[in-house]
Structures are given as C-alpha cells and as structure tokens.
C-alpha positions, 0 to 999 in steps of 0.5 A, spaced: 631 179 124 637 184 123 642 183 118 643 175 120 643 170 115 638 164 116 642 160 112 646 157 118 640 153 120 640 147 115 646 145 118 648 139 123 647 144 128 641 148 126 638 142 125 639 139 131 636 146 135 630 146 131 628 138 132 630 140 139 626 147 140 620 144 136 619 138 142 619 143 147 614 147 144 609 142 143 610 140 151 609 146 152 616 148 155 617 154 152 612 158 147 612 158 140 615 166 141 621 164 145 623 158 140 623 163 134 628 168 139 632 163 140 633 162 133 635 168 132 639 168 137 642 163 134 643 166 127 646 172 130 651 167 135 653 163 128 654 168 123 659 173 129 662 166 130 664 165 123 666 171 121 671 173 128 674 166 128 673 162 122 680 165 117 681 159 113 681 160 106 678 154 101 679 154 094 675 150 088 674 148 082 669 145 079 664 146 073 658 151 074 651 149 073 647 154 075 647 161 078 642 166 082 642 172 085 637 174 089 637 179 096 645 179 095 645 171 096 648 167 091 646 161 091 651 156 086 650 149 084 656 146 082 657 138 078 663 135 082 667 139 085 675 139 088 675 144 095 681 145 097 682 149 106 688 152 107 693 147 110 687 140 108 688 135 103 684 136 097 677 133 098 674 130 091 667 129 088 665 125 083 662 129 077 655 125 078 655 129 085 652 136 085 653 140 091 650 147 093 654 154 095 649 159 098 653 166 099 651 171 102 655 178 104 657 179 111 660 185 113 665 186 119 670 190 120 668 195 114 669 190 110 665 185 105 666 179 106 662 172 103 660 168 108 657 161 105 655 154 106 656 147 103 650 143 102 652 136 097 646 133 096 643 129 089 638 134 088 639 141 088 
C-alpha cells in the first residue's frame, strides 16, 4: 500500500465493499489477490476524492477524553460533542455519547492537511 489510508474502510461504504468482495471471494469469483487490490483501489480512489473535492470546514467542540498518537494518526476520543459544517446546523451529542476521530495527515498540493472520520459509537 502506498500512502493510503485504511481508515476509510470502516465506513458505510468500505463495509458494504467488503461484505461484497468477501462473497465473491468465497464463491470463487475473484481470488483473494484480486479482493485486496480492489481495496486499495479503493483506498487510493476515497482519500483523492476527499482530498480534491471535499472543502467543507467543521468546527467542534467537546470535552477531550483520550488522545493517541501513533504513525502520524491521531485517534481522538471525545464525550459529547457539538460539530459545526460549513454552512449546516450544528448537530448535538449527548454527554453520554462518545465519538472517535481518527486523523491522519494527507498531503496534496505541497501542503499538509488532516483528513479524518467520525466514528460515534458507545465504546470506543
């Protein structure tokens, strides 16, 4: 893999790309090489996609629980939390509800940018 993230495969999409390449692979439609090249197939297309046509900016605030640094990804664990998207109302969550940012640095253009996903869930 190159300088790809894997992060984007947790998402609804990446998910359903899985579940799907995973069902062709125990039928024997494609080989188990050529599900994990599509992967990162889809690595690459999802993290150029988000970083050329994805400008929004979010603003939030919250209470930070837990930081980590690891390889350049930062995984944040927030308790509640109030996000605000350019141009969107601000959406609210509960203090009992936790989300998980994971941030990794992407580089286009010459400069750094962070390119990050949202995970809420009850545990982190």
């Amino acid at each position: 893999m190159g300088n790809e993230y894997e992060v984007y495969r947790t998402t609804t999409l990446g998910l359903a790309l899985q579940e799907t390449l995973d069902e062709f692979i125990q039928s024997n439609q494609i080989s188990d090489k050529w599900g994990k090249r599509m992967f990162q197939e889809y690595d690459k297309s999802i993290s150029k996609i988000f970083s050329s046509k994805v400008n929004n900016k979010i603003t939030f605030k919250s209470k930070l629980d837990t930081y980590r640094n690891c390889d350049n990804v930062w995984t944040l664990l927030f308790q509640g939390i109030e996000i605000t998207i350019q141009n969107s109302p601000a959406i609210k969550l509960e203090s009992n509800q936790n989300v998980k940012i994971v941030a990794c640095e992407a580089k286009s253009d010459k400069k750094v940018k962070l390119s990050f996903t949202i995970f809420n869930s009850d545990v982190y």
